[in-house]
C-alpha positions as CSV (number, residue, x, y, z in Angstrom):
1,X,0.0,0.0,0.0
2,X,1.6,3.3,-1.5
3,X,1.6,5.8,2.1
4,X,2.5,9.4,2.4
5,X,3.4,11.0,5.8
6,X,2.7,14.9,6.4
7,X,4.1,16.5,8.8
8,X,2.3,19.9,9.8
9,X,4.1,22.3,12.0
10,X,6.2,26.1,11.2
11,X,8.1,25.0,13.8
12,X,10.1,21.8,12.2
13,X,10.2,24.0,9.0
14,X,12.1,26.5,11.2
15,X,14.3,23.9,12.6
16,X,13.2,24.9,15.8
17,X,11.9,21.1,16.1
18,X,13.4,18.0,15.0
19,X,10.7,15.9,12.4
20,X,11.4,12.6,14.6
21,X,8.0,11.4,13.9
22,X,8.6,10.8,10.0
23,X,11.6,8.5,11.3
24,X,9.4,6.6,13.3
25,X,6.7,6.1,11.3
26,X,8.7,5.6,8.1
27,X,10.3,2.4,10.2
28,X,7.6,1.0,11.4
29,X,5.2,1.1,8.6
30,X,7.7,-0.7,6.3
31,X,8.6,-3.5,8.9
32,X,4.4,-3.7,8.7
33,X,4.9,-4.0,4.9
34,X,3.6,-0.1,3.6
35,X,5.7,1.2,1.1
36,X,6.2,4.7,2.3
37,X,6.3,7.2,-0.8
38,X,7.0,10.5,0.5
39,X,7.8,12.3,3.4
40,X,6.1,16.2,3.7
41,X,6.4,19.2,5.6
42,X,4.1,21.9,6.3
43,X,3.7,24.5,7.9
44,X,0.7,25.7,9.9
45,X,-0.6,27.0,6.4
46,X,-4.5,25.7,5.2
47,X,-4.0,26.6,1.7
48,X,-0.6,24.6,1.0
49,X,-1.8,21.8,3.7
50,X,-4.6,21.4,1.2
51,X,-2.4,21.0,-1.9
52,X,0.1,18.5,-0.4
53,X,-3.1,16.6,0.8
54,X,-4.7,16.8,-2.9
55,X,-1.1,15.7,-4.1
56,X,-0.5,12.6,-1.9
57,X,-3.8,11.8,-1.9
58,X,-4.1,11.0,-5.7
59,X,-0.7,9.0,-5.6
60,X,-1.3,6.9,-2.7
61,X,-3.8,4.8,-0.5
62,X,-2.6,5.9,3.0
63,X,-1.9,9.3,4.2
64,X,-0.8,10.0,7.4
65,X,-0.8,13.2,9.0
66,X,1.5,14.2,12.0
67,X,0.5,17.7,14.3
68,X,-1.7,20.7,14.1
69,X,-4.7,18.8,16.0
70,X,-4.6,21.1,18.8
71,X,-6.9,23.5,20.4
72,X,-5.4,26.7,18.9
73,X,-6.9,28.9,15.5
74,X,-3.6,27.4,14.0
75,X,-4.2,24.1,14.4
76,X,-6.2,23.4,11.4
77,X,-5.0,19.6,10.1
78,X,-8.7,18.3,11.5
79,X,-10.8,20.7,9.6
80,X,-8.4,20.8,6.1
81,X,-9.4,17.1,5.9
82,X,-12.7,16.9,6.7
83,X,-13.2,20.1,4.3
84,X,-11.0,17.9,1.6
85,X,-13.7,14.9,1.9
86,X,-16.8,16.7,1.8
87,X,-17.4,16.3,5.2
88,X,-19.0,18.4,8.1
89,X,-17.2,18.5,11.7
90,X,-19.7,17.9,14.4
91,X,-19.5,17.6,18.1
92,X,-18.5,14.3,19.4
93,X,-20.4,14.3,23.0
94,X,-18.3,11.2,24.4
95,X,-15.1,12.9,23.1
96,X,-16.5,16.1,25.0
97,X,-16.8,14.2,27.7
98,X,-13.7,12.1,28.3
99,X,-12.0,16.1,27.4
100,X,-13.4,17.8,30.3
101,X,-12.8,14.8,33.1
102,X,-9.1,15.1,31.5
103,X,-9.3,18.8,32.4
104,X,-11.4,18.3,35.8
105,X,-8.6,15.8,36.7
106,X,-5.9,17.9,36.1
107,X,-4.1,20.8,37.2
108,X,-5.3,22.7,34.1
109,X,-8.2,25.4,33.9
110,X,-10.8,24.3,30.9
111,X,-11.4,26.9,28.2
112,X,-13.6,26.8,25.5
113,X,-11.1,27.1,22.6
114,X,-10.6,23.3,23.5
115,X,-13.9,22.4,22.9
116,X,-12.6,22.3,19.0
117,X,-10.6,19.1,20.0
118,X,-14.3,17.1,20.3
119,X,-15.2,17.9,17.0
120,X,-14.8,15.3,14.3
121,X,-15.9,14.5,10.6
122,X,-19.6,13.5,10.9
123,X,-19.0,10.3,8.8
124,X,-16.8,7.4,7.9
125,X,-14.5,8.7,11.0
126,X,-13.0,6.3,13.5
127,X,-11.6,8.1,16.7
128,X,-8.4,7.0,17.8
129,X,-7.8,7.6,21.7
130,X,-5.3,9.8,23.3
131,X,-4.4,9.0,26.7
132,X,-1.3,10.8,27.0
133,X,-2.6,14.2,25.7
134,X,-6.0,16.4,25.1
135,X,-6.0,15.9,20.9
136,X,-7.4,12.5,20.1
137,X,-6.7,11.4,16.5
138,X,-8.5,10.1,13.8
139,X,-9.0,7.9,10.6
140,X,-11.3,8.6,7.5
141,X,-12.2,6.2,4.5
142,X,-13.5,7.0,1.8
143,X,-13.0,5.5,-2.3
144,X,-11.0,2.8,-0.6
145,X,-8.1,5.6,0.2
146,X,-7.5,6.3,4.3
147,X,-6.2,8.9,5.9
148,X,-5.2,8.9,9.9
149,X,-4.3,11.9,11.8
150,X,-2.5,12.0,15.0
151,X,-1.2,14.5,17.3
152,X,2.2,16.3,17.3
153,X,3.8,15.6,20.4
154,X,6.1,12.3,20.3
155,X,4.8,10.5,23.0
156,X,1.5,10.9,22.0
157,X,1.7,10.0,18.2
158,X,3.7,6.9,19.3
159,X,1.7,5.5,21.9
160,X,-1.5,6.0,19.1
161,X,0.2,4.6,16.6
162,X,1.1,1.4,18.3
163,X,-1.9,0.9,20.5
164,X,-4.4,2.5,18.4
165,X,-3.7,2.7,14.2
166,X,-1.1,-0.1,14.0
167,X,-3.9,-2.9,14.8
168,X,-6.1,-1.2,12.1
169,X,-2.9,-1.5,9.6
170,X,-1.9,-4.8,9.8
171,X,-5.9,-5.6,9.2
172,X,-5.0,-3.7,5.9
173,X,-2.1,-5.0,4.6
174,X,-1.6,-7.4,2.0
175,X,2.2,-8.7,2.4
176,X,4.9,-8.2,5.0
177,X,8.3,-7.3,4.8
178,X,11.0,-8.9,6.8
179,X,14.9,-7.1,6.6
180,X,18.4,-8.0,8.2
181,X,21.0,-5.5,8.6
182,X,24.5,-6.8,8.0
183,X,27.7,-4.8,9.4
184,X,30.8,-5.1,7.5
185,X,34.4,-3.5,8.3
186,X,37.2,-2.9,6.5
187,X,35.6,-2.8,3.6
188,X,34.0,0.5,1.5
189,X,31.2,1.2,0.2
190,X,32.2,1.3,-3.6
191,X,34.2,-1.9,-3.4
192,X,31.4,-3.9,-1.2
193,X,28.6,-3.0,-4.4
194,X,31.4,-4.3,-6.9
195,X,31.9,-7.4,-5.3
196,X,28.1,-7.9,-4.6
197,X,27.1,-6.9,-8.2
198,X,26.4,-10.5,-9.6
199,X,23.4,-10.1,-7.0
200,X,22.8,-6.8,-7.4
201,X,21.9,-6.6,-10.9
202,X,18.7,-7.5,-12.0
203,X,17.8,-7.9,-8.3
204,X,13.7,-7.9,-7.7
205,X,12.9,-9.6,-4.2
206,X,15.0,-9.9,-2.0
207,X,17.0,-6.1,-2.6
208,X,20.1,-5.7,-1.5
209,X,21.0,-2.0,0.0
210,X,24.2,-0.6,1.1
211,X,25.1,2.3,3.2
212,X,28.2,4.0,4.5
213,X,29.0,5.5,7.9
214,X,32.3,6.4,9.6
215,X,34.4,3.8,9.3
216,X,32.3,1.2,8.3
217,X,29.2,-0.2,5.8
218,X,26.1,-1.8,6.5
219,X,23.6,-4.3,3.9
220,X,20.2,-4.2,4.2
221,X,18.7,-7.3,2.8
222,X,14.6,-6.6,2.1
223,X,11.9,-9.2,1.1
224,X,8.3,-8.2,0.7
225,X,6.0,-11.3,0.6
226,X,2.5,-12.5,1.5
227,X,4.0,-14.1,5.2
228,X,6.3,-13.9,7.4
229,X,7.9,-16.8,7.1
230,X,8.3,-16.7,3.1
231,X,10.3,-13.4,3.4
232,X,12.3,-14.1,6.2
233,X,13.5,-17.5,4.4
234,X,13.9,-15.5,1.0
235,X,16.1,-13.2,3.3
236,X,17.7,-16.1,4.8
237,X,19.2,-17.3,1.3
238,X,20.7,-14.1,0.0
239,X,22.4,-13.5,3.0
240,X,24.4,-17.2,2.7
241,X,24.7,-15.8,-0.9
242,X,26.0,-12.6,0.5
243,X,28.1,-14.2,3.1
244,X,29.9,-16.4,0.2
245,X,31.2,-12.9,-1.2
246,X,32.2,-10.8,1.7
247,X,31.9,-12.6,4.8
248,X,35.4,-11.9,6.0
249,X,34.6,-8.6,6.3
250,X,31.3,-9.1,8.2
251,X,31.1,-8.8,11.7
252,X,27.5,-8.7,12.3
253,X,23.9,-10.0,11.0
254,X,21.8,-8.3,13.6
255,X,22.1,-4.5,12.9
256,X,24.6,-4.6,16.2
257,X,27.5,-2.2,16.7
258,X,31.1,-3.2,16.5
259,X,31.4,-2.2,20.5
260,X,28.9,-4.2,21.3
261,X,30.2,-7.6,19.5
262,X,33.5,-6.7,20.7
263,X,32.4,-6.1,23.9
264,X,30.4,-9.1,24.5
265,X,33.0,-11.5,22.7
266,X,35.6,-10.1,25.3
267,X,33.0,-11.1,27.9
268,X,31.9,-14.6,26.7
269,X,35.6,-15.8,26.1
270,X,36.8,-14.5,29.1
271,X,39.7,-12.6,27.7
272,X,41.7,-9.9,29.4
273,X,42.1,-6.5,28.4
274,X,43.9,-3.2,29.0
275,X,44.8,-0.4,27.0
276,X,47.2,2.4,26.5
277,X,45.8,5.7,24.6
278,X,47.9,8.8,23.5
279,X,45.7,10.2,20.5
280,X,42.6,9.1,22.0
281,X,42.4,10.3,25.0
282,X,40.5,7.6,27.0
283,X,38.2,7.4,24.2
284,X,38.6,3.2,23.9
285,X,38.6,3.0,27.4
286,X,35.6,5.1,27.8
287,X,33.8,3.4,24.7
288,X,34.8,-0.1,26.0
289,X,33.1,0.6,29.6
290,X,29.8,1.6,28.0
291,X,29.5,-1.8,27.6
292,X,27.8,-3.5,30.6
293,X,29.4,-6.3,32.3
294,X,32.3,-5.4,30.8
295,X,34.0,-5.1,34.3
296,X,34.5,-8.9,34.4
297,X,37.3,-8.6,31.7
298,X,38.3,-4.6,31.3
299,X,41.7,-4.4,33.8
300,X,43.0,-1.3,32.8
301,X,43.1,1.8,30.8
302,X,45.8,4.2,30.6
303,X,46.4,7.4,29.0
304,X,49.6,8.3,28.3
305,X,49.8,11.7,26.8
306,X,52.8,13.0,26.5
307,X,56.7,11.7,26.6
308,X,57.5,11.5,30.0
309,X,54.0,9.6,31.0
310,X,54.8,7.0,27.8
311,X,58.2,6.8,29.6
312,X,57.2,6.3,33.5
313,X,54.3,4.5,32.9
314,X,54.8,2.5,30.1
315,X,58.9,2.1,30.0
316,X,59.1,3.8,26.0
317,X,62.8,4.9,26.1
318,X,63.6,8.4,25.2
319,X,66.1,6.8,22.5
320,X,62.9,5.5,20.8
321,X,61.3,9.2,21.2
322,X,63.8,11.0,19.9
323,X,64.8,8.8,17.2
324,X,61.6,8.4,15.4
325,X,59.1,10.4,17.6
326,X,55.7,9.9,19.8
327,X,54.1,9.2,16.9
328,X,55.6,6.3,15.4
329,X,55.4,2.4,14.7
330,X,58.7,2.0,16.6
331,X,56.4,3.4,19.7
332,X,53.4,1.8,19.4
333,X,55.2,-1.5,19.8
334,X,56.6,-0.1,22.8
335,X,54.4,1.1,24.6
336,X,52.1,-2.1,23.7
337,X,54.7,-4.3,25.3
338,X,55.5,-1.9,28.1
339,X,51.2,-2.2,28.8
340,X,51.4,-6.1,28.5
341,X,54.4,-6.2,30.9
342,X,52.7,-3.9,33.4
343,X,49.4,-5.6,33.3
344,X,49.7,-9.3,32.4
345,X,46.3,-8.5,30.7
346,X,45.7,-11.2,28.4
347,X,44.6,-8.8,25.0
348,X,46.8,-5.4,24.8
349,X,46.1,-2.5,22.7
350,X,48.1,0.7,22.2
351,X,47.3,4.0,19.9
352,X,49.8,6.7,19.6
353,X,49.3,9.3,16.5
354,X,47.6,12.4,15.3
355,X,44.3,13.8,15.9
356,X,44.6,16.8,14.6
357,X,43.4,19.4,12.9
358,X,46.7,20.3,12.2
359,X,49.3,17.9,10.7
360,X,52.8,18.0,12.9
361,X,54.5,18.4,9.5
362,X,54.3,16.2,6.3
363,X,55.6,12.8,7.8
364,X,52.9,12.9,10.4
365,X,49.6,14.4,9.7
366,X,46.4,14.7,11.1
367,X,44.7,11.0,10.7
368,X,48.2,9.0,11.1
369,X,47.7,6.4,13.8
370,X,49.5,2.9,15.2
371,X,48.1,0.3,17.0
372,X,49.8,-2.2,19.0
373,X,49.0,-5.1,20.0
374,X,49.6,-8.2,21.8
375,X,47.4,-11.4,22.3
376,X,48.2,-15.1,22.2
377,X,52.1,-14.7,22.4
378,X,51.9,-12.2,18.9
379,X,52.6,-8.6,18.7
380,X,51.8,-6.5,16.1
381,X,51.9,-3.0,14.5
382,X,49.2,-1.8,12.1
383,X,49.4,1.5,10.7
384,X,46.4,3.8,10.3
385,X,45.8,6.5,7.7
386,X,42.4,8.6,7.1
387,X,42.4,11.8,5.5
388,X,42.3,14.8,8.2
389,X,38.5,15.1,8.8
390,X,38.9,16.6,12.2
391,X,40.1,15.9,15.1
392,X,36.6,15.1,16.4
393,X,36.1,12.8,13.7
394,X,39.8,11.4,13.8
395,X,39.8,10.2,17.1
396,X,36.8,8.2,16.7
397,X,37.7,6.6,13.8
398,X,41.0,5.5,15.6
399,X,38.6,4.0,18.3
400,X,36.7,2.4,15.9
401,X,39.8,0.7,13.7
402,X,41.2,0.0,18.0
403,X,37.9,-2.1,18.2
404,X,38.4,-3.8,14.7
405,X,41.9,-4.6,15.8
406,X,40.7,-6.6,18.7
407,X,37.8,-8.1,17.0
408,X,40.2,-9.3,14.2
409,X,42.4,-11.1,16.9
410,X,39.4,-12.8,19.2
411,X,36.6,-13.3,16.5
């Protein structure tokens, strides 16, 4: 079913509010199996409201309106469609009713402007319940086409939707859609569509989606189909498909982040851990105790800013410093060994580089990292190199590729 969503409100076209409601929505009524056409905004405006309601209407068999259901002159979503379907708003007495116990059982004074939020279209109207708020929304049929109108307010529009339209829906729909989400390191966005191409082209059902994000890519793998069960087993089979291409690089089939699997792998095998952070600031070790339970295996974190701290805490010689500087392969490995002597942690990771936003000169620039580490009897060095996105930016990526660098070693 072809669905338009509508947000009504000056305020989110002023930025002044965030339009979380479209993300919501949008979500939910694909994972119900709506295919969600458009997204509009509008502000508290009857004339362009009408035109955007004209517009989706003739393209699509759901509409659903977000806002301006209120008890003010300038919330006017309620009348625009009832005016768009020929219909006549009329007085709801139960609606008046259940409004002015809400009012006699609050700390609010009733006044007669809200009176406006009991008034409905006289026919084909279904009221849908608001018990978090004063506006109760509202569904009209008509030519087989539906339109549902629910309040602004987050809370409200969510607990309505789920409670309230969602049942409706899913007596509506005529197929389901099921989706994985599969998380991939390591591995771009353009070379992950190359390699995946043989399934990519000429795909119909399942589809295959990628996205980028720092540091990493996701898949989204989509069926539509008449159950359940048939799209999440025609899911099931491109996924081994897309595991035989690029499973090395996949580190997830449930949408989770690399933290999380890091952190829960960590857990499960029991393995030590400490770190030592120059670049990064505590940003592993404050990213690694996010996860909980992670107290069972996290022994350590240390930050070792500048020269003399890598020296006394760590035992980096100043021969190693001055030769080939703080920022260096030559100290990474050690300061990693120095960590791994201090701690007897079983898994030991180190990060010494540049976070910018100025490069130290051309041999070192912003985005130049090395990781050490040292697990199962084998210490290594890997260099890392992004281009200078700031140094906000830098030093999460370096967390992130830190994370990969211990997933890579306990997977």
């Amino acid at each position: 079913m072809k669905t338009a969503l509508l947000t009504v409100g000056t305020e989110i076209l002023f930025g002044q509010v965030v339009n979380t409601n479209a993300a919501y929505l949008s979500e939910n009524l694909q994972n119900l199996g709506y295919d969600v056409m458009y997204h509009y905004t509008v502000g508290d405006n009857p004339g362009r409201l009408k035109e955007l309601l004209d517009f989706a209407y003739h393209d699509c068999d759901l509409i659903i309106t977000t806002g301006g259901l209120g008890p003010t002159q300038d919330d006017l979503t309620k009348e625009i469609i009832s005016e768009y379907f020929g219909e006549k708003l009329v007085e709801y007495p139960d609606q008046l009713e259940i409004l002015k116990n809400h009012f006699k059982n609050s700390k609010y004074k009733w006044t007669e402007n809200n009176r406006k939020q009991a008034w409905f279209p006289e026919n084909n109207c279904r009221i849908l319940p608001n018990p978090h708020g004063t506006a109760p929304g509202f569904m009209i049929s008509k030519n087989g086409k539906h339109i549902a109108a629910l309040p602004g307010p987050p809370r409200e529009m969510k607990e309505m939707f789920e409670n309230q339209l969602k049942p409706v829906l899913e007596e509506h729909r005529d197929s389901v859609i099921y989706y994985r989400i599969i998380r991939t390191i390591n591995l771009g966005e353009s070379r992950m569509e190359t390699i995946l191409l043989p399934l990519i082209d000429g795909q119909t059902d399942p589809t295959i989606a990628t996205y980028a994000k720092e540091g990493e890519c996701s898949l989204r793998v989509t069926s539509k189909r008449p159950t359940y069960e048939e799209a999440k087993a025609a899911c099931e089979e491109m996924i081994g498909k897309v595991n035989e291409l690029i499973g090395d690089f996949i580190y997830s089939y449930d949408d989770e982040d690399l933290l999380d699997v890091v952190g829960k792998t960590l857990i499960e095998k029991n393995i030590t851990i400490s770190c030592a952070e120059s670049c990064t600031g505590g940003g592993f070790a404050k990213a690694l105790t996010d996860v909980p339970g992670i107290s069972a295996v996290f022994e350590r974190g240390l930050v070792t800013y500048n020269w003399k701290a890598k020296q006394d805490e760590l035992g980096v010689s100043l021969e190693t410093l001055e030769k080939y500087t703080a920022e260096s392969e030559e100290v990474a490995y050690e300061m990693v060994t120095g960590l791994k002597e201090k701690t007897g942690s079983d898994l030991c990771i180190a990060i010494t580089g540049v976070a910018g936003p100025e490069d130290i000169d051309p041999e070192r620039p912003a985005g130049l990292a090395y990781i050490g580490i040292t697990y199962n009897g084998e210490t290594r060095v890997s260099k890392v190199w992004h281009r200078n996105n700031g140094r906000f930016w830098n030093r999460n990526f370096f967390v992130l590729r830190m994370l990969n660098e211990v997933y890579q070693s306990i997977k």
